[in-house]
N, C-alpha and C positions, 0 to 999 in steps of 0.2 A: 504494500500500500504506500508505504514512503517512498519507494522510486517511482510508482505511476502519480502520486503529486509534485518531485521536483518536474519530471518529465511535463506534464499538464499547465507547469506554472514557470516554466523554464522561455526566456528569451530566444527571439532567432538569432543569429549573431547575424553581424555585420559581414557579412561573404563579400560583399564589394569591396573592403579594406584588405582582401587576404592575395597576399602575391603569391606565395609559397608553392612550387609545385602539387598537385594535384593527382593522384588516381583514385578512383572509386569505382569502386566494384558493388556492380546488383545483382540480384537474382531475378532469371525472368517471372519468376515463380512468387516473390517476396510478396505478401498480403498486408506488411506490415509499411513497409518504405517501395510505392510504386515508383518505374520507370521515368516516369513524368517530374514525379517530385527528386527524384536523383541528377535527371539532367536539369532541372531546374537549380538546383544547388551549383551542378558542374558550371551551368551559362553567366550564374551571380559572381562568382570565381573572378578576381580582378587576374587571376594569374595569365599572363601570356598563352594563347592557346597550345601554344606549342605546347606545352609544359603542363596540361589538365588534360585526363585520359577519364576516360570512362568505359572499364568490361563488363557486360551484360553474361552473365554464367545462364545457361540453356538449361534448363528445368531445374534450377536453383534456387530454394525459397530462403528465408530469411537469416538462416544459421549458415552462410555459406565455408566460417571455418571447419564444422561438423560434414556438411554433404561435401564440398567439394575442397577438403584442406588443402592436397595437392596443387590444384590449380590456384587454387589463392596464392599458395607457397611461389608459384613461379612465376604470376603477374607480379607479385612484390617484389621478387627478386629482379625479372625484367626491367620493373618501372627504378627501381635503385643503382640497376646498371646501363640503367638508358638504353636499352634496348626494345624500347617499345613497338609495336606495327603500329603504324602509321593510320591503317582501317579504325581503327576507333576513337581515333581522335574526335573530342568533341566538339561539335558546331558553330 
Protein backbone atom coordinates (compact mmCIF):
# COMPACT_ATOMS: atom_id res chain seq x y z
CA UNK A 1 0.00 0.00 0.00
CA UNK A 2 2.82 2.51 0.66
CA UNK A 3 4.56 2.02 -2.72
CA UNK A 4 1.16 2.35 -4.61
CA UNK A 5 0.72 5.85 -2.70
CA UNK A 6 4.39 7.23 -3.21
CA UNK A 7 3.71 5.89 -6.96
CA UNK A 8 -0.13 7.77 -7.19
CA UNK A 9 1.27 10.91 -5.57
CA UNK A 10 4.72 10.83 -7.13
CA UNK A 11 5.61 13.99 -9.74
CA UNK A 12 6.42 13.43 -13.56
CA UNK A 13 9.89 14.66 -13.67
CA UNK A 14 11.01 17.05 -15.97
CA UNK A 15 12.30 14.67 -19.16
CA UNK A 16 12.93 17.88 -21.02
CA UNK A 17 15.92 18.88 -18.74
CA UNK A 18 17.43 15.35 -19.19
CA UNK A 19 20.52 15.14 -21.74
CA UNK A 20 21.83 11.85 -20.54
CA UNK A 21 21.83 9.15 -22.95
CA UNK A 22 18.85 7.01 -23.09
CA UNK A 23 17.77 3.26 -23.71
CA UNK A 24 14.40 1.96 -22.77
CA UNK A 25 13.27 -1.14 -23.14
CA UNK A 26 9.35 -2.20 -23.36
CA UNK A 27 7.55 -5.11 -23.40
CA UNK A 28 5.11 -5.58 -26.21
CA UNK A 29 3.18 -7.28 -23.86
CA UNK A 30 3.51 -4.65 -20.73
CA UNK A 31 -0.31 -3.86 -19.35
CA UNK A 32 1.38 -1.81 -16.97
CA UNK A 33 3.63 0.81 -18.92
CA UNK A 34 2.15 0.91 -22.62
CA UNK A 35 4.18 1.43 -25.90
CA UNK A 36 2.71 4.84 -26.30
CA UNK A 37 3.57 6.18 -22.91
CA UNK A 38 7.35 4.64 -23.22
CA UNK A 39 7.86 6.45 -26.59
CA UNK A 40 6.38 9.23 -25.12
CA UNK A 41 8.89 9.49 -22.30
CA UNK A 42 11.72 8.49 -25.09
CA UNK A 43 10.28 11.87 -27.51
CA UNK A 44 10.27 14.31 -23.81
CA UNK A 45 14.06 13.16 -23.68
CA UNK A 46 16.14 16.51 -24.36
CA UNK A 47 18.84 13.93 -25.11
CA UNK A 48 20.23 14.18 -28.69
CA UNK A 49 18.44 11.53 -30.68
CA UNK A 50 21.26 9.90 -31.46
CA UNK A 51 21.85 8.89 -28.17
CA UNK A 52 17.91 7.71 -26.95
CA UNK A 53 17.00 4.20 -28.02
CA UNK A 54 14.01 2.41 -27.53
CA UNK A 55 13.61 -1.84 -27.62
CA UNK A 56 10.22 -3.09 -27.80
CA UNK A 57 10.80 -7.11 -26.56
CA UNK A 58 8.01 -9.22 -28.72
CA UNK A 59 5.75 -10.89 -26.22
CA UNK A 60 7.39 -9.36 -23.23
CA UNK A 61 5.01 -8.12 -20.46
CA UNK A 62 6.08 -6.00 -17.65
CA UNK A 63 8.94 -8.18 -15.68
CA UNK A 64 11.12 -8.14 -18.77
CA UNK A 65 14.25 -8.87 -16.39
CA UNK A 66 12.31 -12.39 -15.39
CA UNK A 67 10.98 -13.22 -19.09
CA UNK A 68 13.47 -12.12 -21.02
CA UNK A 69 16.97 -11.48 -18.64
CA UNK A 70 19.12 -12.59 -21.51
CA UNK A 71 18.09 -10.13 -23.91
CA UNK A 72 17.83 -7.30 -21.51
CA UNK A 73 21.49 -8.57 -20.47
CA UNK A 74 22.62 -7.79 -24.14
CA UNK A 75 20.68 -4.48 -25.13
CA UNK A 76 22.47 -3.11 -21.88
CA UNK A 77 25.57 -4.22 -22.77
CA UNK A 78 25.15 -3.20 -26.54
CA UNK A 79 23.67 0.29 -25.49
CA UNK A 80 27.01 0.68 -22.88
CA UNK A 81 29.40 -0.25 -25.75
CA UNK A 82 27.69 1.66 -28.37
CA UNK A 83 27.00 -0.69 -30.37
CA UNK A 84 23.52 -0.07 -30.85
CA UNK A 85 21.32 -0.99 -34.45
CA UNK A 86 20.42 1.87 -35.79
CA UNK A 87 16.57 0.31 -36.58
CA UNK A 88 15.33 1.51 -33.27
CA UNK A 89 16.29 4.56 -32.89
CA UNK A 90 13.79 6.66 -31.71
CA UNK A 91 11.75 9.26 -33.73
Amino acid sequence: MSLCRVISTAQVPRYESITAPLLLIAGSDDKTASIEGCDAILQAYSTIKSLKHIEVLDGIGHWHCIEAGGVVAQHIKNFVLGENDQSYLGT
